[in-house]
C-alpha angles and dihedrals in degrees: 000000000000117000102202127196135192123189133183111198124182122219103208095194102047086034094227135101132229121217116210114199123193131177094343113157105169129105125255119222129227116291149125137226127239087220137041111284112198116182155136143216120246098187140355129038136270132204094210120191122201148156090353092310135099119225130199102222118199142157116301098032128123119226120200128184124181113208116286097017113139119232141160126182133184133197115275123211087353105283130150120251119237107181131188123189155151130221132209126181116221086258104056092041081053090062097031085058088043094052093044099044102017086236109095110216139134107266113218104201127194116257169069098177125024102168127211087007127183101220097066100094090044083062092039088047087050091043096056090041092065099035092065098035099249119189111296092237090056090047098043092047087053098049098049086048088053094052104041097053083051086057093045098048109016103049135045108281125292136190121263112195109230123285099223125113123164114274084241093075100035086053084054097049090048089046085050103048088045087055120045092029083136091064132082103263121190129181089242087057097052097043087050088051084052106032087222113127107255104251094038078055093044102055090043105059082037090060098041106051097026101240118060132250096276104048086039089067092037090057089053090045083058099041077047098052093042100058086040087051093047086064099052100261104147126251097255099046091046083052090057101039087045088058097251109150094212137021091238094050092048088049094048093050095037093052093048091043101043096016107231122068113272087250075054097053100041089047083065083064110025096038091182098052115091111252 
């Protein structure tokens, strides 16, 4: 027997929620949100209807819902639904739009089924990231880049600012972040040293040295704890001195960075110590 479950979880920071579904086999009626409601199915199949018209939902597509748009769906094939998505209420979209174009408004993008779509891991990414609390500057970063490819190719189009900003700032920003790794570092920090609006700042460094702000720092958090590491220091205090807020997220991003575990790591060098 299937044992379904169905979570609602908030992100303070970001001000959304994200919905997990798991073995869930019932139908949905028809109704509508009173946010936007972008999601996507991980496995199973879903017969969606919509706006007069019947879907076929699968893996890899991306749903989208503006608010007050009515929907129902039903299993398909008899497979269980297991249903990942994030939800934004018409203010926050109204900020988040504000933030990205510099001209606040309600996006009304076109839907409800866009398949095999690519945005899909940008929303599972965003999804996990939330689920297990991940840093706010990862979550945040992920978020503006999620929205703002919606805006770019889900809705009619809609005016970026430019994303160039003088070498001189963006040289600060990389010094900063080389500097004070240690530190608690946040996108809003960094866009009130430059005085450069966080997602113009955002797409610009992005641009210019090829890996955003965030994995930027990561990737010095991670040079940091290996050489830290190289030298005995043991794996929780590496994590600390390299500016990692918790020992699992500094072993999630050091194995996917370096491959092997930090206790690995260190083991290559202190081959007495546990790893």
């Amino acid at each position: 027997m299937c044992r379904e479950t169905r979570t609602i979880q908030r992100d303070p920071e970001l001000k959304i929620e994200i919905c997990t579904f798991r073995e869930v086999v019932h139908r949905f009626p028809l109704h509508f949100h009173d946010h936007y409601v972008i999601g996507c199915i991980v496995s199973g199949r879903r017969k969606l209807f919509c706006s007069g018209k019947t879907f076929e939902v699968e893996p890899g597509d991306l749903l989208l819902f503006n608010p007050r748009h009515p929907h129902s769906c039903e299993e398909l094939d008899g497979w269980p639904l297991d249903y990942r998505s994030i939800h934004v209420s018409g203010e926050t979209m109204h900020a988040t739009v504000g933030a990205i174009t510099g001209t606040p408004e309600l996006p009304v993008f076109r839907g409800p089924l866009h398949p095999h779509s690519e945005l899909v891991p940008l929303l599972e990414e965003l999804h996990e990231m939330i689920l297990r609390n991940d840093h706010p500057f990862r979550r945040e970063e992920a978020y503006l880049l999620l929205v703002e490819t919606l805006l770019r190719d889900c809705s009619p189009p809609v005016p970026l600012p430019p994303a160039a900003v003088p070498e001189s700032q963006l040289a600060a920003v990389s010094r900063f972040l080389e500097t004070g790794y240690a530190r608690n570092i946040t996108l809003d920090e960094l866009a009130h040293r430059t005085g450069i609006g966080k997602y113009r700042l955002l797409r610009a460094f992005t641009r210019s040295r090829g890996i955003s702000p965030c994995r930027y720092l990561e990737s010095i958090r991670i040079s940091c704890a290996v050489k830290l590491l190289a030298q005995g220091c043991p794996s929780a205090e590496a994590a600390m001195l390299a500016g990692f807020a918790d020992q699992s997220h500094f072993t999630r991003v050091f194995k996917r960075t370096i491959g092997v575990t930090p206790g690995q790591y260190r083991h290559i060098f202190t081959p007495e110590a546990r790893p």
